[in-house]
C-alpha positions as CSV (number, residue, x, y, z in Angstrom):
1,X,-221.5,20.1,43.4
2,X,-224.0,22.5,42.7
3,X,-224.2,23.6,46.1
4,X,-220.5,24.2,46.4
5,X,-220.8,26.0,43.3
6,X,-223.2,28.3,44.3
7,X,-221.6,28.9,47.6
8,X,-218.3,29.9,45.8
9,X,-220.6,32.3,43.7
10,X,-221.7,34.2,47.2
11,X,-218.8,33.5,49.2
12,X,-215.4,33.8,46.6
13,X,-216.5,35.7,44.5
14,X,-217.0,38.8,46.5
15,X,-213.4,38.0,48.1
16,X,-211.1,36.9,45.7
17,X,-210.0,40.4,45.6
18,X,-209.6,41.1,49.0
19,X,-207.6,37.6,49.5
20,X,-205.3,38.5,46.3
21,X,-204.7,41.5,48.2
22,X,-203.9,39.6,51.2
23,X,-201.7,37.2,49.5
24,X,-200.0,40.3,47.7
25,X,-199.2,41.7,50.6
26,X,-198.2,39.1,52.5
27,X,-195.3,37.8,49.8
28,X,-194.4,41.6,49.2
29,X,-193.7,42.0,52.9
30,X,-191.8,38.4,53.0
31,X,-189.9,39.8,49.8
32,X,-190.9,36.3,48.0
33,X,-192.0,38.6,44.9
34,X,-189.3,40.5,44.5
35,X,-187.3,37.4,44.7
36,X,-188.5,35.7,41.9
37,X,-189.2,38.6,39.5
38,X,-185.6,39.4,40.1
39,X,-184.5,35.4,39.1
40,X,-186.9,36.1,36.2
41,X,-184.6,38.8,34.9
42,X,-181.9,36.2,35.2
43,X,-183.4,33.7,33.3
44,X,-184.3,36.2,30.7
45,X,-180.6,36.1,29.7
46,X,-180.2,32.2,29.7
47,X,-180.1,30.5,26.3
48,X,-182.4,27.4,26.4
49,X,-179.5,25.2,26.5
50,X,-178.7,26.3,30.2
51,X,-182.5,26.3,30.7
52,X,-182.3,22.9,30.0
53,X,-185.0,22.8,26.9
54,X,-184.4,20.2,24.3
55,X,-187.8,20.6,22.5
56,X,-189.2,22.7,20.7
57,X,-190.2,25.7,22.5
58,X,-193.6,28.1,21.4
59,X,-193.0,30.9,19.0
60,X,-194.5,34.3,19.6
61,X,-197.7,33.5,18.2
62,X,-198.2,30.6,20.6
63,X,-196.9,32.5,23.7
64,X,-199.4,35.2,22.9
65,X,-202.7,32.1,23.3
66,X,-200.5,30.7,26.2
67,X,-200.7,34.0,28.1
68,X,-204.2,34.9,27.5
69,X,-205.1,31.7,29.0
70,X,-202.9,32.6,32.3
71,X,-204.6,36.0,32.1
72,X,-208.3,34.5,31.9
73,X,-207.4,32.0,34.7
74,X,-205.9,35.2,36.6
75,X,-209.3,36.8,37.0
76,X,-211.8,34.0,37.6
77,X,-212.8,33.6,41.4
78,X,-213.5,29.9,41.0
79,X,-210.5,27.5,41.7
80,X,-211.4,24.9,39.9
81,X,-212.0,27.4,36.9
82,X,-208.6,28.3,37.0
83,X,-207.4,25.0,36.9
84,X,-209.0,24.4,33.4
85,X,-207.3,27.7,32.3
86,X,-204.5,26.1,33.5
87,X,-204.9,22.8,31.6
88,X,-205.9,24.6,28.6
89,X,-202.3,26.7,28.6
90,X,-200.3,23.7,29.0
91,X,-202.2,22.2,26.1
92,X,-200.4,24.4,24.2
93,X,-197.4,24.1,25.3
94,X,-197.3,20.7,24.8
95,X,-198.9,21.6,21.2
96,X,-195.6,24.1,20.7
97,X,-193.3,21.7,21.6
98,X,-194.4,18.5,19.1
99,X,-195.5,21.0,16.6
100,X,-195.9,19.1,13.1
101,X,-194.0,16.0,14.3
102,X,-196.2,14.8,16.7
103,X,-193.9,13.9,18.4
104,X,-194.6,12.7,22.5
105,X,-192.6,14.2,25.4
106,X,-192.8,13.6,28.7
107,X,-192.6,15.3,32.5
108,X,-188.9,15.7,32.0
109,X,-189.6,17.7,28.6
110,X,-192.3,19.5,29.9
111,X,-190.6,21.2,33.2
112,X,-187.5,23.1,31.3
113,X,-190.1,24.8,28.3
114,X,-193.0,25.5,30.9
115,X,-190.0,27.9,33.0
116,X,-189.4,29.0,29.4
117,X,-192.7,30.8,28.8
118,X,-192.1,31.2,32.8
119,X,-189.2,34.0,32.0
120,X,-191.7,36.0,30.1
121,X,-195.1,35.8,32.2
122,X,-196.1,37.8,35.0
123,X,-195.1,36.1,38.0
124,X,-197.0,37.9,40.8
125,X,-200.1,37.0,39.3
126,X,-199.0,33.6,38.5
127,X,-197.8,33.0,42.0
128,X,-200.6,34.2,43.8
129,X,-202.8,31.7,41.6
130,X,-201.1,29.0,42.6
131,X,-201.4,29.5,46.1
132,X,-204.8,30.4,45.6
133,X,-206.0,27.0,43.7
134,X,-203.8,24.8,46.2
135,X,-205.1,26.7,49.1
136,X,-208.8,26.6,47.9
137,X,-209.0,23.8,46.1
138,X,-210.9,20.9,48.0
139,X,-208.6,17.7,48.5
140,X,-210.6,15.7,46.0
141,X,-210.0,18.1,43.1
142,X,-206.1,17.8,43.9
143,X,-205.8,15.0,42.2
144,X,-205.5,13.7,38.2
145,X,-204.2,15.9,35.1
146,X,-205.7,19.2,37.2
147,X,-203.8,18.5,40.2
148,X,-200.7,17.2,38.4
149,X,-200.1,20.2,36.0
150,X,-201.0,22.6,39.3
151,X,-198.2,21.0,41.5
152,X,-195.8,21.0,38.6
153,X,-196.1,25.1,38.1
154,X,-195.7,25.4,41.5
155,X,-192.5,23.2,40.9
156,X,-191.4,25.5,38.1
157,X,-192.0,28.8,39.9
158,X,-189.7,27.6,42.8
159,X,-187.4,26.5,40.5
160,X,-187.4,30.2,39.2
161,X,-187.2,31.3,42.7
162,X,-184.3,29.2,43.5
163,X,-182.5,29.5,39.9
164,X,-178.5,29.4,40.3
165,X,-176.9,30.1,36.3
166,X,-175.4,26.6,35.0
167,X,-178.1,25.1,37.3
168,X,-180.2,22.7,34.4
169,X,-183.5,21.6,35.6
170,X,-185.6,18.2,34.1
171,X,-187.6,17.5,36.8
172,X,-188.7,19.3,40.2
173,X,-186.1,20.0,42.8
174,X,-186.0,17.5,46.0
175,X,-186.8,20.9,48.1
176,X,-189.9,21.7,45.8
177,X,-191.0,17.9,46.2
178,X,-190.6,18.8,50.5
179,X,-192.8,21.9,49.9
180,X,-195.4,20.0,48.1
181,X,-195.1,17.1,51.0
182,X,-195.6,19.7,53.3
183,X,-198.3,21.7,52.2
184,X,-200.4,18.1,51.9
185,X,-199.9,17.7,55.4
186,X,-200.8,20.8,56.5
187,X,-204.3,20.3,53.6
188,X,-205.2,16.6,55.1
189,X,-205.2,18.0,59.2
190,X,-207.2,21.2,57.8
191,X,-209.5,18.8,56.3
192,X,-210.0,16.3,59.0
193,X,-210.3,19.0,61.2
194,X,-213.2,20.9,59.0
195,X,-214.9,17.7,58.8
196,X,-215.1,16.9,62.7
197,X,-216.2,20.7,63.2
198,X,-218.7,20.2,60.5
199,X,-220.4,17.4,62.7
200,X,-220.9,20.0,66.2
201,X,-224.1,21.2,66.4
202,X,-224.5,23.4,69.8
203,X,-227.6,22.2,71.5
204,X,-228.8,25.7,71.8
205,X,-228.4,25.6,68.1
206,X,-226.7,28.6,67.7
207,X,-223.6,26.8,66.1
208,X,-223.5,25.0,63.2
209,X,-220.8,24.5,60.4
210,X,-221.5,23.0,57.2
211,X,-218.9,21.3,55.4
212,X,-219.6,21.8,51.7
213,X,-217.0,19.6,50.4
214,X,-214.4,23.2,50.5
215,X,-212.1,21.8,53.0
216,X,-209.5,24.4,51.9
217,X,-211.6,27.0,53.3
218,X,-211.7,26.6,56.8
219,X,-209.4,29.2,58.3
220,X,-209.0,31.4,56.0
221,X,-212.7,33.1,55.1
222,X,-214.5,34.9,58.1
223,X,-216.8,37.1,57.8
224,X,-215.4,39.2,55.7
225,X,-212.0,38.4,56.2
226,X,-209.4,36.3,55.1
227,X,-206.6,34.9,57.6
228,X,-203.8,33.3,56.4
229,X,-201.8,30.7,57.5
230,X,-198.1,30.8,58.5
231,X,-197.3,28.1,56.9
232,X,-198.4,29.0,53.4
233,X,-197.0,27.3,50.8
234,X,-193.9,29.6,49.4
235,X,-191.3,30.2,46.8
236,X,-188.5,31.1,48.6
């Protein structure tokens, strides 16, 4: 762990601007981001009945801490940073919506408030989190609360993307859930293939990979660059 941390100090942290620039112009090309911030104007003017919230949703205090945690995780370079930032925000949501009661909610609670605070967030730098964290995130930190609360944004931000007025939403779309499938396909070959390449050592001992337990990053950081893959994981 140490020595993945360390090389994510050397090796991210120089680049996580250039590969948010990548990613920035890759969905503004696509027209992805213009996409969902223009759903997110349409949402705007849905009550939370046809958002489909039947808790209690944060007041303006609350959203203020929500979005300072979504800024923080916004300009860490460490993935797995970013998910605590994440964790932390939906904390409070949670927080917002039993507020004196107590009272538990579940998944099905959860989906309609997070696209709530959603409608007034910014969603290009939302967006190009999540693809960052389930991009660069190794397999094994995928799963539990982190990898839950990850997967469901990304399930509310396609929602967003896909919104149709009178459409309520309680739990993530059957097309989001294909995404998802898809994109853990794509993560488990990526991975088996880093960790057969991480076993070739030329003879001449001019080659040699290390696999440093960041899966994620194989094919995408060079020296210097960052090459995306066609099949990224998208809103659309």
């Amino acid at each position: 762990a140490s020595i993945e941390k360390a090389l994510q100090k050397c090796i991210l942290k120089p680049l996580r601007d250039h590969i948010y620039s990548c990613l920035l112009d890759f969905h503004t090309k696509d027209g992805s981001l213009k996409k969902l911030r223009d759903k997110q104007l349409v949402l705007q003017n849905q009550s939370l009945a046809e958002l489909g919230v039947s808790a209690r949703v944060p007041d303006a205090a609350s959203l203020e801490k929500i979005q300072q945690r979504f800024n923080t995780m916004h300009t860490l370079y460490s993935p797995w940073k970013k998910v605590m930032q994440l964790l932390k925000a939906c904390k409070l949501i949670y927080e917002a919506m039993s507020g004196s009661s107590g009272k538990p909610y579940g998944a099905d609670d959860f989906l309609p408030v997070l696209t709530y605070v959603l409608t007034s967030s910014n969603l290009t730098n939302l967006s190009l989190d999540v693809e960052y964290m389930m991009e660069l995130l190794d397999q094994t930190q995928l799963h539990g609360e982190g990898g839950y609360y990850l997967t469901t944004m990304f399930g509310a931000l396609y929602h967003i993307s896909n919104f149709q007025p009178r459409q309520l939403i309680r739990q993530m779309s059957d097309d989001a859930k294909s995404s998802i499938r898809q994109w853990r396909t794509r993560r488990t070959i990526h991975h088996n293939q880093s960790r057969r390449r991480s076993a070739q050592v030329d003879k001449t001992g001019k080659y040699r990979q290390q696999n440093w337990g960041g899966g994620a990053m194989v094919g995408m950081i060079g020296i210097g660059e960052v090459h995306l893959q066609h099949q990224q994981l998208t809103f659309m």
